[in-house]
C-alpha positions in Angstrom: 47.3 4.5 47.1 46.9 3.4 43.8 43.9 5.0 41.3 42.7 0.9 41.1 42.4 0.7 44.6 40.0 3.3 44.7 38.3 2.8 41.8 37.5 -1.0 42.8 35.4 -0.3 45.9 33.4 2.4 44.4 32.4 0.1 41.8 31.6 -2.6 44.1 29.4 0.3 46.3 27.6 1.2 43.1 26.7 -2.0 42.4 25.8 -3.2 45.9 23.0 -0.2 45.8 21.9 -0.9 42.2 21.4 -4.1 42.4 18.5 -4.0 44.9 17.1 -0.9 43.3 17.1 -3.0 40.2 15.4 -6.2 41.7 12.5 -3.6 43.1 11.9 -2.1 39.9 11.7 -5.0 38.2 9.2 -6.5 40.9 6.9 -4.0 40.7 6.3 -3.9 37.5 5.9 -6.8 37.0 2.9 -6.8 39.1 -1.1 -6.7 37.9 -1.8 -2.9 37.7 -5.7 -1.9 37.1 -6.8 1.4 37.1 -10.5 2.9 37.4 -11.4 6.0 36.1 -14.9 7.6 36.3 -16.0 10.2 34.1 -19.0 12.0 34.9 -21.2 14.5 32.5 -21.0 12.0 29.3 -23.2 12.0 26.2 -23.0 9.1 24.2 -23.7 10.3 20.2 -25.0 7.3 17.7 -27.6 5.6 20.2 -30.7 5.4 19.9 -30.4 3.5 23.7 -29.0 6.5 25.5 -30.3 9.5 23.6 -30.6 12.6 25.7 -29.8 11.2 28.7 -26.5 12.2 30.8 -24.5 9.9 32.0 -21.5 8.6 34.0 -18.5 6.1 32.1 -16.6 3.6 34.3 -13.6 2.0 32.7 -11.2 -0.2 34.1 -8.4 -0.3 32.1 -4.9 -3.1 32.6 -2.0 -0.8 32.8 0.0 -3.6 34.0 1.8 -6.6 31.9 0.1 -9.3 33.2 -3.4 -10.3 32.3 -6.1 -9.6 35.1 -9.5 -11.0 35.0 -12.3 -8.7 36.4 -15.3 -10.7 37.7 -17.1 -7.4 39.4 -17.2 -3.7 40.2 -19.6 -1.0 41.0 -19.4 1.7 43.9 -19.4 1.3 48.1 -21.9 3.5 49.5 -21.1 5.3 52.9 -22.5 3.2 55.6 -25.7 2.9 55.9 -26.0 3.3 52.6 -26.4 0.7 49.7 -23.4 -0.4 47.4 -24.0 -0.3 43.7 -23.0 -3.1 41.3 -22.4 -2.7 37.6 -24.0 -5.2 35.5 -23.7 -4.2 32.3 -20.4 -3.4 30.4 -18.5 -4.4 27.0 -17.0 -6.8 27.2 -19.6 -8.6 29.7 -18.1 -9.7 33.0 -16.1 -11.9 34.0 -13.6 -10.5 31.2 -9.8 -11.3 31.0 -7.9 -7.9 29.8 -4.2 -8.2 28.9 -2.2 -5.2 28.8 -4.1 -2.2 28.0 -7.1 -3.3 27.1 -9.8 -2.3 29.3 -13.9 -2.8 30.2 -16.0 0.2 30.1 -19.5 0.7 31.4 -22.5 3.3 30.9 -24.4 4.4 34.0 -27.2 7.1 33.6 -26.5 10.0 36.0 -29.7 10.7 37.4 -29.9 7.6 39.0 -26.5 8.4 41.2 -26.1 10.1 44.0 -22.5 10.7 44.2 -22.6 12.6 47.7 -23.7 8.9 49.0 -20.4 7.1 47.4 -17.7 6.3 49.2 -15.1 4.5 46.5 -15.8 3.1 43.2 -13.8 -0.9 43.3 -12.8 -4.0 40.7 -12.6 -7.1 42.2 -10.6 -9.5 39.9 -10.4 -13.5 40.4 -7.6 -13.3 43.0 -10.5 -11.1 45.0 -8.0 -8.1 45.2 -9.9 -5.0 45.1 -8.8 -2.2 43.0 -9.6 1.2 44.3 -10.7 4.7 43.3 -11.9 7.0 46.0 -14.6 9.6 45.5 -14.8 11.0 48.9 -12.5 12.6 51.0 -10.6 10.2 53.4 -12.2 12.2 56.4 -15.6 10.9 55.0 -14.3 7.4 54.3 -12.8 7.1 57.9 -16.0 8.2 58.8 -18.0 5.8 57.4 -15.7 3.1 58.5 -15.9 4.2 61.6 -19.6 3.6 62.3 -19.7 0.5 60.5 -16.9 -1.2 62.6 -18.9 0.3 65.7 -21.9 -1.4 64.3 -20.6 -5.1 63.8 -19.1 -5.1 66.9 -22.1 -3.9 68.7 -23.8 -7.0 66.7 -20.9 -9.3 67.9 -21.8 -8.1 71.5 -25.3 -9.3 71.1 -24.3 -12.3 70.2 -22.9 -13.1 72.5 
């Protein structure tokens, strides 16, 4: 057997499992990417607005290469709980943001209850929701639980 004849399909192997590997990568991302982050225990220096008072950043930056526009976002209470929305943040929504740029708002502490929040979201134009949990997933499931139990005790009355 000659070293060619070898060499030929181990080639063609390689690049039968790159190939797809390649198309994946590529595909992802290429995707819209957001990404929440919430800081808590912030002081803001220089403003007269927020002097003294402690509070809680949300940003939601673009960490992917297409541009995303961000109509809403706030945080999903635990059911029965209220949701919060965020109505004030730089730049004000709805806000294109192309790759990383991002939109920040300033929420004062006091005024959250974090033990109450389920997940922090960003709903863009497309209405995909982008996700950052705060409670455990035992919680979440929890919560989910009893509201689908709910509705379809509603449903049943209904009917």
């Amino acid at each position: 057997m000659k070293t060619s004849e070898v060499i030929t399909p181990v080639i063609a192997g390689y690049g039968a499992v790159l190939s797809p590997v390649a198309i994946v990568r590529q595909w992802k991302s290429d995707r819209i990417k957001v990404k929440l982050a919430v800081r808590k225990n912030r002081e803001m220096v220089g403003s007269a607005k927020y002097k003294g008072v402690t509070l809680t950043e949300v940003k939601i930056t673009n960490i992917g290469h297409r541009p995303v526009t961000i109509v809403s976002f706030g945080a999903i209470g635990f059911y029965p709980h209220l949701s919060l929305a965020g109505v004030d943040s730089q730049p004000l929504l709805p806000c294109e943001i192309r790759e990383g740029q991002l939109i920040s708002s300033y929420w004062p502490q006091a005024e959250l209850d974090f033990s109450k929040i389920d997940y922090w979201a960003a709903w863009d134009s497309h209405d995909r929701v982008h996700e950052l949990p705060e409670a455990s997933r035992f919680k979440h499931w929890k919560s989910m639980s009893q509201q689908k139990k709910v509705f379809r005790n509603k449903k049943a009355e209904l009917k």
